[in-house]
C-alpha positions in Angstrom: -54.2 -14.2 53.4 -56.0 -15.3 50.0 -59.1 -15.9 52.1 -58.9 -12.4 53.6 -58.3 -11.1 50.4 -61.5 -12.8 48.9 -63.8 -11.8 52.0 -62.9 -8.3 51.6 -63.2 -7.9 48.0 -67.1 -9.7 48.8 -67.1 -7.4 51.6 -66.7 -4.3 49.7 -68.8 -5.3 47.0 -72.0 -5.6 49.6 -70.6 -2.4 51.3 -71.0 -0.5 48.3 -73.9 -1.5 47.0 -75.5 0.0 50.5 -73.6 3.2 49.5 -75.3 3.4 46.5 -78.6 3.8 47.5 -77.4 7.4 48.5 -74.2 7.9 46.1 -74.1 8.4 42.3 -71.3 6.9 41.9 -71.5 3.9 43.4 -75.0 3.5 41.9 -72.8 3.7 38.5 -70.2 1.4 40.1 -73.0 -1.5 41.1 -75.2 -0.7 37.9 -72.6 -1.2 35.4 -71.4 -4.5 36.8 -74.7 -6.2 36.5 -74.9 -8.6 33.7 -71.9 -8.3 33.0 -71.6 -12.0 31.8 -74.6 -11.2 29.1 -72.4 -8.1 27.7 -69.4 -10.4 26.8 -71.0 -13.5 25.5 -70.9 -12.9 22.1 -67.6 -11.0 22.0 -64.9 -13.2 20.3 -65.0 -13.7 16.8 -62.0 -16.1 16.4 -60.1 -13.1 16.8 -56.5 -12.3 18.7 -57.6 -10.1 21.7 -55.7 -8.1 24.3 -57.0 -6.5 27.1 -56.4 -3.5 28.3 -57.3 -2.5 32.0 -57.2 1.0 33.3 -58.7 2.1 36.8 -60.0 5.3 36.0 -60.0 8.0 33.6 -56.5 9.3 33.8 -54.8 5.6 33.5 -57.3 5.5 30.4 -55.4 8.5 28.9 -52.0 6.8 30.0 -52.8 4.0 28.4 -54.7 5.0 25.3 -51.2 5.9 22.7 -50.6 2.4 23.4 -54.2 1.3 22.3 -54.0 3.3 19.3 -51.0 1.9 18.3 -52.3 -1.4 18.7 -55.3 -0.6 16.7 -53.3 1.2 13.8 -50.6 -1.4 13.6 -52.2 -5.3 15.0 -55.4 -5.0 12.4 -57.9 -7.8 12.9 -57.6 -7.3 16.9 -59.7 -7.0 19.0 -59.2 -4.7 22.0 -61.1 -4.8 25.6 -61.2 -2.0 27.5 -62.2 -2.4 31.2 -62.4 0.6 33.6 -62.5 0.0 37.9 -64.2 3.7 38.3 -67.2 5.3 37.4 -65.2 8.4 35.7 -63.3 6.6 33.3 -65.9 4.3 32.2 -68.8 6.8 31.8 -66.6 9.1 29.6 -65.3 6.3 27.4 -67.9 4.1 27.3 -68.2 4.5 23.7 -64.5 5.0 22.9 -64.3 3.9 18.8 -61.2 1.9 18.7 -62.5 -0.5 21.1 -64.3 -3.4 20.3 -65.7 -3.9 23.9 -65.2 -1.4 26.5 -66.9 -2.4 30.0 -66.7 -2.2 34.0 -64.1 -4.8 35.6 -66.2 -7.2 37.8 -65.3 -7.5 40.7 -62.5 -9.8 41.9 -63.7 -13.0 43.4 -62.0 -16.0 41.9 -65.3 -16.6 40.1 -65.9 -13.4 38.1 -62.0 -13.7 37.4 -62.6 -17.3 35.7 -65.3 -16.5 34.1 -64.2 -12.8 32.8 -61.0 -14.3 31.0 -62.8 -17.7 29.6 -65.0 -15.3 28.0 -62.6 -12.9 26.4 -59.7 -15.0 26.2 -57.0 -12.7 25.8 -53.9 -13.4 23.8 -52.3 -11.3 26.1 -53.1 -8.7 29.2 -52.1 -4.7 29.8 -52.7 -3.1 33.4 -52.0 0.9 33.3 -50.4 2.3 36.3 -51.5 0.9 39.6 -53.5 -2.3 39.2 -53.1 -5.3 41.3 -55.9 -7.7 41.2 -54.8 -10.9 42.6 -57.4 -13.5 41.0 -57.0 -12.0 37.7 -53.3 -11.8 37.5 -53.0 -15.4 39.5 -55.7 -17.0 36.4 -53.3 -15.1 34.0 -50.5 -16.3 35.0 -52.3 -20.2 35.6 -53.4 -20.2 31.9 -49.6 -19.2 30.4 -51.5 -15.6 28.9 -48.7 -12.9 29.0 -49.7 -9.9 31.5 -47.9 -6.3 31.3 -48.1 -3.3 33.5 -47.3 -0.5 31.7 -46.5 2.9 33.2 -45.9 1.8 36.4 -44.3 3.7 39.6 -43.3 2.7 42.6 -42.5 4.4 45.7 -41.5 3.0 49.1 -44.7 4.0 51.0 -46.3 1.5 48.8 -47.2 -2.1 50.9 -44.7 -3.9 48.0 -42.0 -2.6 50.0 -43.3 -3.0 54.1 -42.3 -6.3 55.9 -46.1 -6.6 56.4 -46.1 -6.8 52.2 -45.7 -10.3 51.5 -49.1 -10.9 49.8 -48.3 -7.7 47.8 -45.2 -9.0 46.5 -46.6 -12.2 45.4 -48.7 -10.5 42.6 -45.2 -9.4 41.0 -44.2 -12.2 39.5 -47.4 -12.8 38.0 -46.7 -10.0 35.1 -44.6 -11.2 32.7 -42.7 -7.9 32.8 -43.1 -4.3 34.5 -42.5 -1.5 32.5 -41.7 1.5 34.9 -41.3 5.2 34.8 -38.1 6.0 36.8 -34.9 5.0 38.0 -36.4 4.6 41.1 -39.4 2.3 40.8 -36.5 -0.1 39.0 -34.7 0.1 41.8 -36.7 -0.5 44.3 -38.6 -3.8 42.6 -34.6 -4.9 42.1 -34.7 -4.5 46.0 -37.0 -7.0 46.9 -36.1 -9.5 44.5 -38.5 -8.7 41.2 -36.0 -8.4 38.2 -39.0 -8.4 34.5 -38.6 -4.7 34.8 -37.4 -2.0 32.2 -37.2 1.7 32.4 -39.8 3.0 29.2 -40.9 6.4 30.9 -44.1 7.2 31.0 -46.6 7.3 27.6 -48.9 10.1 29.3 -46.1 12.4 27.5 -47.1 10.4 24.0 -50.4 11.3 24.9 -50.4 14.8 26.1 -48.5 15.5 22.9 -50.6 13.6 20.4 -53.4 16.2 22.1 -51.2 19.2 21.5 -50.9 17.8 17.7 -54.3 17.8 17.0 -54.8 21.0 19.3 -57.9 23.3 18.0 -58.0 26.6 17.1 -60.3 28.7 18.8 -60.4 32.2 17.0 -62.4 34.0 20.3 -59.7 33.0 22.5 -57.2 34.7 20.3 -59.6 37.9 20.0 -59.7 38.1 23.8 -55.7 37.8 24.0 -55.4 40.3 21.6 -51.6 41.5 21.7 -51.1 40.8 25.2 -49.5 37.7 27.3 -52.4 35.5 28.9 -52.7 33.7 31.9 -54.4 30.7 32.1 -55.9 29.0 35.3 -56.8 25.8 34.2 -58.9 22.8 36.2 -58.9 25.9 39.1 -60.4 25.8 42.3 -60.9 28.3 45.0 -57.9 28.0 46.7 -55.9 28.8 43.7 -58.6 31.2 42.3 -58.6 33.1 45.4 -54.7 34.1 45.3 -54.6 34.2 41.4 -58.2 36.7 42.0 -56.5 38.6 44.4 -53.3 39.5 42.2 -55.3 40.5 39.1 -57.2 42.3 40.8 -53.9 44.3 41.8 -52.4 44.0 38.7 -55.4 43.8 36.2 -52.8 45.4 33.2 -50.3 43.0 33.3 -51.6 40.5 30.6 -54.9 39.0 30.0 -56.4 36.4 32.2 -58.5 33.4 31.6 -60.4 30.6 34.2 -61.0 27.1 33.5 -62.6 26.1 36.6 -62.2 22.3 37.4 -66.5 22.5 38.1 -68.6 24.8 36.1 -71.8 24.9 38.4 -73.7 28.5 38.4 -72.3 28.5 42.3 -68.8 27.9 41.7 -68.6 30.1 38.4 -70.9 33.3 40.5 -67.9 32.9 42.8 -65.4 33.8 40.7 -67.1 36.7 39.0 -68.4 38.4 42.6 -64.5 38.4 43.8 -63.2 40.0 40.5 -63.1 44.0 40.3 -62.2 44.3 37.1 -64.0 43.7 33.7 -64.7 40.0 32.8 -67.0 37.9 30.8 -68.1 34.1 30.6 -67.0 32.5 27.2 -70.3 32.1 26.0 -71.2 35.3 26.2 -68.3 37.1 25.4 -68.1 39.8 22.4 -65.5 39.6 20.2 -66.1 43.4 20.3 -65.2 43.8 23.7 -62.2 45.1 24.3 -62.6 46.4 27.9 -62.9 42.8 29.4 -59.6 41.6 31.1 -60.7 38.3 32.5 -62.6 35.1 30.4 -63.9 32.4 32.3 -64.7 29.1 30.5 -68.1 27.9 31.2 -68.0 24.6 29.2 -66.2 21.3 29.3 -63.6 20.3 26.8 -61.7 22.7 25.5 -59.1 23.4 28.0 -56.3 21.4 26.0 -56.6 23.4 23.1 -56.6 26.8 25.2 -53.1 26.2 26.6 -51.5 27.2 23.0 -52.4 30.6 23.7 -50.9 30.9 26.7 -48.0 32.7 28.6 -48.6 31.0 31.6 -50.4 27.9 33.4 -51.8 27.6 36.6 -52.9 24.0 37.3 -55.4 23.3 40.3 -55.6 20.9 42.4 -52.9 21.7 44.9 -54.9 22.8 48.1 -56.8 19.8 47.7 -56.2 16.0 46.8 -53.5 17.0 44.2 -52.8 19.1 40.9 -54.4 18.3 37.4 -52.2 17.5 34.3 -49.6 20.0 34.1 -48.1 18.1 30.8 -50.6 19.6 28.4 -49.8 23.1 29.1 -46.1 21.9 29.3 -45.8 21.1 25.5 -47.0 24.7 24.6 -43.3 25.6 26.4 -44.8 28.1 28.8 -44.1 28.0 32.7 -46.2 26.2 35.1 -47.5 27.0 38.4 -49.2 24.9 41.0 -50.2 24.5 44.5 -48.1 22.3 47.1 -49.8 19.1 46.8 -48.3 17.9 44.1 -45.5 15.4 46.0 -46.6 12.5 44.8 -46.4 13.8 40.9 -42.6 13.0 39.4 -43.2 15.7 36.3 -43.9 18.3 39.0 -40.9 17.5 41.3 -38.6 17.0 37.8 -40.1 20.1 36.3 -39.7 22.3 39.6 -36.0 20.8 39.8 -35.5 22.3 36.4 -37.5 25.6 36.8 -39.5 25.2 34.3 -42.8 24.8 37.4 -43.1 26.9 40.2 -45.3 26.0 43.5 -46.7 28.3 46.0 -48.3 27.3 49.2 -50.0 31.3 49.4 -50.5 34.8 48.0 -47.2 36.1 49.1 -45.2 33.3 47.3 -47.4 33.5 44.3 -46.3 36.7 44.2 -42.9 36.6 44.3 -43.1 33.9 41.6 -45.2 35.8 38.9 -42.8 39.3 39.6 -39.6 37.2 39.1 -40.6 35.7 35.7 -42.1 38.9 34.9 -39.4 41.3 35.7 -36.7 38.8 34.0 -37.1 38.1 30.9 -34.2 35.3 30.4 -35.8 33.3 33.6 -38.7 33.8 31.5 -38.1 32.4 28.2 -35.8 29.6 30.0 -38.5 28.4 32.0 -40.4 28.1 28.3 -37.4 26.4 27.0 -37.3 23.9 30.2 -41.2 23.1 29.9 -41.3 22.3 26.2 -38.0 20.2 26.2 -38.8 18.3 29.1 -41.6 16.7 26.7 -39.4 16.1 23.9 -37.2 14.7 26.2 -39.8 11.9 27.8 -41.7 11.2 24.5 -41.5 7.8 23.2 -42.4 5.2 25.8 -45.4 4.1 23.7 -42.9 2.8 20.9 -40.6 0.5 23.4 -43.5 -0.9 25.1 -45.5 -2.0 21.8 -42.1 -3.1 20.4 -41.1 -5.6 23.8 -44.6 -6.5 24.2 -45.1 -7.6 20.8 -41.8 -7.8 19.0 -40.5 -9.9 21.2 -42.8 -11.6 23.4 -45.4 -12.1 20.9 -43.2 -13.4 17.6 -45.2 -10.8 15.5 -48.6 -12.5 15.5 -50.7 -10.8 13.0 
């Protein structure tokens, strides 16, 4: 099976770089691999290290209160970043409180050796989802402690399948498994894997660090005005269709404002020829206008710092491959509504459980939705109560993983 393993991970890599002669992305993906030995070789610095690996740009997020933490309270570290994907190392590529932040190479046994020889990590973070069975088995051969953090299982995962057994044997290489959920502990307890605590998840220390250090944006509180706003943020045109279609029946009710998930002239015209009402991009809108019912946000980057002006949230996402973050409106307290693909997504499925989110699968249940919150006020404001506590309530994970990972494991090495 380790000799599958290998040829596949070779077999992907030649793969891929065909697909890049026609793909972006995997142009990135080959591009930023090359050399990669040259980028690392004069890295260390008689320095402790730890290395934190995240697969894309959302495990980056995940994992970045515990980098911080690290970087605030372990000076004289030095911190790796490596990204698997394209997105999460283009946008961080320069990220400050790393001291080298590069593409994983791929996972032969060589790149492996040769990746942690170089570095020499003290000891090893994976966010989330990564298994990489050359890293974690030279990890595990050269005594360096190895953490995934975040973690969450579920028992469609291979882990779990009687055809799993090479799966499994990459558990016991970490050292220890923090997990989100009762029910990722229980199910690594089932097969036998027993390093594991329950620290939640630190996306909520993150997502509330952001609302912290939220900005204020004086236009956006012009356009509100006195009214109640609707936000539909990361959108796309299945939501923006039903969410069109009910301001454009109800354009009084409150104020309404689009962060689409793309901002291409296409995708942004779209929007605009399907509204009947009175509406404005952000970067033309007059602060004098006060005809304009509907703002759409035609730039990247400001969405977090939107949602404190909000009444309500509409996360994209779920007609397609699944919603957006629904945490960052979540710690402004106001209700959150998404499309039905958000299954795999514990905060929805908690957060739905409580009633402080509400799905819809079309117009009709939108609907129903919006007129029940509006119509009742006390399912209003406890929906707003339910959101904002549900953060409170799951903050903290960033402090018991730093504290087991170094307290303990680490005898306080400074």
């Amino acid at each position: 099976m380790k000799t599958l393993y290998s040829l596949a991970i070779t077999l992907y890599s030649i793969l891929i770089g065909i697909y890049a002669i026609f793909n972006v992305k995997a142009r990135q993906w080959v591009e930023g691999r090359r050399r990669w030995r040259s980028k690392i070789s004069d890295f260390r610095n008689n320095s402790h290290v730890i290395w934190v690996h995240c697969a894309s740009l959302g495990e980056f997020e995940q994992g970045r209160p515990l980098i911080e933490k690290i970087r605030a309270e372990k000076q004289g570290w030095k911190i790796v970043v490596t990204f698997y994907s394209p997105s999460g190392y283009e946008v961080r590529k320069n990220y400050a409180n790393a001291d080298l932040v590069m593409y994983l190479p791929a996972d032969t046994f060589i790149n492996a050796w040769d990746f942690i020889k170089a570095i020499k990590p003290d000891v090893a973070v994976f966010i989330k989802y990564e298994f990489w069975y050359n890293y974690l088995n030279i990890l595990k051969r050269k005594n360096i402690p190895v953490y995934l953090v975040s973690a969450i299982f579920r028992p469609s995962q291979l882990f779990f399948k009687w055809y799993g057994g090479f799966y499994r044997l990459m558990l016991p290489k970490f050292s220890h498994i923090f997990v989100q959920n009762q029910e990722s502990f229980d199910l690594l307890k089932s097969i036998g894997y027993n390093d594991c605590t329950i620290t939640g998840d630190t996306r909520f220390d993150r997502v509330s660090q952001i609302a912290g250090n939220a900005r204020d944006l004086p236009l956006i509180a012009n356009f509100r005005g006195n009214e109640r706003l609707f936000i539909a943020g990361s959108s796309w045109e299945p939501d923006e269709d039903i969410i069109i279609r009910y301001i454009n029946e109800h354009p009084q009710r409150m104020k309404w404002l689009f962060a689409p998930h793309e901002i291409d002239e296409a995708h942004l015209t779209h929007i605009e020829k399907k509204l009947n009402v009175p509406h404005s991009r952000y970067s033309v809108y007059n602060q004098d206008d006060k005809e304009t019912r509907v703002l759409i946000i035609d730039n990247i980057g400001m969405l977090s710092s939107v949602y404190r002006y909000g009444a309500y949230a509409e996360i994209g996402g779920g007609f397609g491959k699944g919603i957006h973050n629904i945490l960052e409106p979540a710690c402004w307290g106001i209700p959150i509504l998404f499309g039905p693909n958000h299954t795999i997504f514990l905060e929805a499925k908690e957060m739905i459980e409580r009633e402080g989110a509400f799905t819809f699968n079309n117009y009709d249940e939108f609907y129903s939705i919006m007129e029940s919150l509006e119509s009742d006020n006390s399912k209003y404001s406890m929906a707003c109560a339910t959101a904002k506590n549900y953060i409170a309530e799951n903050t903290g994970a960033t402090a018991k993983v730093f504290n087991i990972v170094f307290a303990n494991n680490l005898n306080n090495q400074q």
